[in-house]
C-alpha positions in Angstrom: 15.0 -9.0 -9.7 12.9 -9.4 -13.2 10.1 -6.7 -13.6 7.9 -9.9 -14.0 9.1 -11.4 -10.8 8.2 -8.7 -9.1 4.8 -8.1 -10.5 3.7 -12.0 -9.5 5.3 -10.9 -6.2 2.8 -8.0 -6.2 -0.2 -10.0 -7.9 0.5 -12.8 -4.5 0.2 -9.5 -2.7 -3.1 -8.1 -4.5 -4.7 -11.7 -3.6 -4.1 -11.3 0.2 -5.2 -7.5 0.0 -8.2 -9.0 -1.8 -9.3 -11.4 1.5 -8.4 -8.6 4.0 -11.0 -6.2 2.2 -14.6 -5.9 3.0 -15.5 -3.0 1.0 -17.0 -4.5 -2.3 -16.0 -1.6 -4.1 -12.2 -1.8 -2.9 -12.5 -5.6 -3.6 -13.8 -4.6 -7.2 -10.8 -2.2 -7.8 -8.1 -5.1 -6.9 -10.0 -7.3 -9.2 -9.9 -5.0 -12.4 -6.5 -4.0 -11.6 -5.5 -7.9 -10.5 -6.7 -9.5 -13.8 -4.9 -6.1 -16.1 -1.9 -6.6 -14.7 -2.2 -10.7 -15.1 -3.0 -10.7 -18.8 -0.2 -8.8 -19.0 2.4 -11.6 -17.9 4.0 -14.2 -21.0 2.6 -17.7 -19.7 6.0 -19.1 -20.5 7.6 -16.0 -18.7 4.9 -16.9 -15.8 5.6 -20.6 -15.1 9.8 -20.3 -15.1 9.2 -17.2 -12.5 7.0 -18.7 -10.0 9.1 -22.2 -10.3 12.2 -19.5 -9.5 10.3 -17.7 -6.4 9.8 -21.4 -5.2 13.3 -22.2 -5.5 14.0 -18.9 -3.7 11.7 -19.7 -0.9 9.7 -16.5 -1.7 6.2 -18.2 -2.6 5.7 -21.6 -1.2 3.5 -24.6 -2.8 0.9 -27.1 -1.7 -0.4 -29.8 -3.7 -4.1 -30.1 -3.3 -6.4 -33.2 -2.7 -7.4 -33.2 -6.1 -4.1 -32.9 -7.7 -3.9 -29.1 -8.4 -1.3 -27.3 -6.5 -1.8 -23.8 -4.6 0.4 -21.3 -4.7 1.3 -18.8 -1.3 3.6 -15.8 -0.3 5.9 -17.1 2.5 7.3 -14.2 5.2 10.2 -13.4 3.2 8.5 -13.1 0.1 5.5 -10.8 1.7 8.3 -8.7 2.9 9.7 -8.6 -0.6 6.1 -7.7 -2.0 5.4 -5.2 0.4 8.7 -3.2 -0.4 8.1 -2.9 -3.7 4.4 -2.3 -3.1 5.2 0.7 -0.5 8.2 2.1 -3.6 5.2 2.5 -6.2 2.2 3.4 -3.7 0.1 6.6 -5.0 -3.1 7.7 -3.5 -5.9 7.7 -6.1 -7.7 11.7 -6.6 -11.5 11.1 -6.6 -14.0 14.1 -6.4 -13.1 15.7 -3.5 -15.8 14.6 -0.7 -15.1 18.1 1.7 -13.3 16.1 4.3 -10.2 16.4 5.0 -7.6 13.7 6.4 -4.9 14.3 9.0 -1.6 12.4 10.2 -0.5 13.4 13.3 2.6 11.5 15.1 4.5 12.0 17.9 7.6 9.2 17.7 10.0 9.3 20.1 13.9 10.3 19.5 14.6 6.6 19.9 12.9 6.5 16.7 14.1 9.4 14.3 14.6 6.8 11.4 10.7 6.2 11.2 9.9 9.7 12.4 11.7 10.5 9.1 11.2 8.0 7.0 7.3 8.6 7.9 7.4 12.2 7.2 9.3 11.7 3.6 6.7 9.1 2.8 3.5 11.6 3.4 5.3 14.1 1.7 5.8 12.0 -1.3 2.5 10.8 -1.4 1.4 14.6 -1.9 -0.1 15.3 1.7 0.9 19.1 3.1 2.8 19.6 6.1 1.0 22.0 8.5 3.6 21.4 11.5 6.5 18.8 11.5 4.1 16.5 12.9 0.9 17.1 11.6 0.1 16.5 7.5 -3.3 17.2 5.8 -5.0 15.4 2.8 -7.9 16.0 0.8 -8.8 12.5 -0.4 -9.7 9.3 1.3 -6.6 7.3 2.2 -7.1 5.5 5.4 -6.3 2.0 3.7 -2.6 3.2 2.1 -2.0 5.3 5.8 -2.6 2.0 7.8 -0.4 0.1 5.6 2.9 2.9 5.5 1.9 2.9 9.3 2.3 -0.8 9.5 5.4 -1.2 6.9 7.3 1.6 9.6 5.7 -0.2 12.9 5.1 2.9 14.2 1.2 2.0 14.8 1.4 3.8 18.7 2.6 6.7 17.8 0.5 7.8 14.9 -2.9 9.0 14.4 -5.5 9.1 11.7 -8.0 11.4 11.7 -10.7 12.5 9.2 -12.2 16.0 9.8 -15.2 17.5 8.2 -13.4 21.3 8.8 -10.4 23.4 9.1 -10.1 27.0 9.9 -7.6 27.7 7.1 -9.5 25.6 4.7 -9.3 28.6 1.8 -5.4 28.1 2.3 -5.7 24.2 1.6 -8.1 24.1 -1.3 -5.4 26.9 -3.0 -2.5 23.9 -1.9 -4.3 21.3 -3.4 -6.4 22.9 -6.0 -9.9 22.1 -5.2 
């Protein structure tokens, strides 16, 4: 798949992200980053990609009342999206706020795939593994969590917690240099 295929693909994605959010300032991140990432996009390049995601039943189109036509993600394309959404998902490093974040999970064997899968995912996204089950963060990351939690479906099994301490808290600002 085209590098700009896929970006449109993720800018579909960024819209529906966009409605979800209620947090102006989250909402005011996927703008900036929405409308960089758009200018970036040929407008020649633009039109015979989205006519080709139509054609691949990825995005699906609705001609409007007024003759304009909108443009949506169908099931298989927000599946498509979301994978190469989760491949290039990083956790932005703010000023650390002195809280700490914790995953903790207990899936069954039934599940080892996600169990693993879950574990290589935190691990890549630079959280510390205190015990196999239990990973520790420094910087807010609910949103991102939720959605690995979500692209695994392991949402039962898996909880998010944010603490305000930890007893070997010298030990983790060392880890993760704060």
């Amino acid at each position: 798949m085209s590098p700009t295929r896929k970006k449109i693909l993720l800018l579909f994605l960024a819209g529906a992200s966009f409605s979800l959010t209620y947090s102006p300032y989250r909402q005011k991140r996927i703008l900036k980053n929405l409308s960089r990432e758009f200018k970036k996009i040929d407008e020649e390049e633009l039109k015979k990609e989205i006519n080709n995601l139509y054609r691949s039943k990825l995005v699906k189109k609705q001609r409007n009342p007024d003759g304009s036509y909108t443009f949506f993600l169908t099931d298989k394309g927000k599946m498509k999206a979301l994978t190469y959404h989760f491949e290039k998902m990083k956790i932005e490093k703010r000023k650390w706020d002195g809280k700490w974040r914790m995953v903790v999970f207990d899936i069954p064997e039934r599940l080892r795939w996600g169990r693993d899968a879950l574990r290589e995912k935190l691990k890549k996204l630079g959280f510390f593994e205190l015990q196999k089950s239990v990973f520790i963060f420094p910087y807010e990351c609910e949103d991102e969590i939720n959605f690995v939690i979500e692209f695994f479906k392991l949402r039962k099994f898996v909880r998010f917690c944010v603490l305000e301490s930890i007893d070997n808290e010298l030990h983790l600002k060392k880890i993760f240099r704060l």
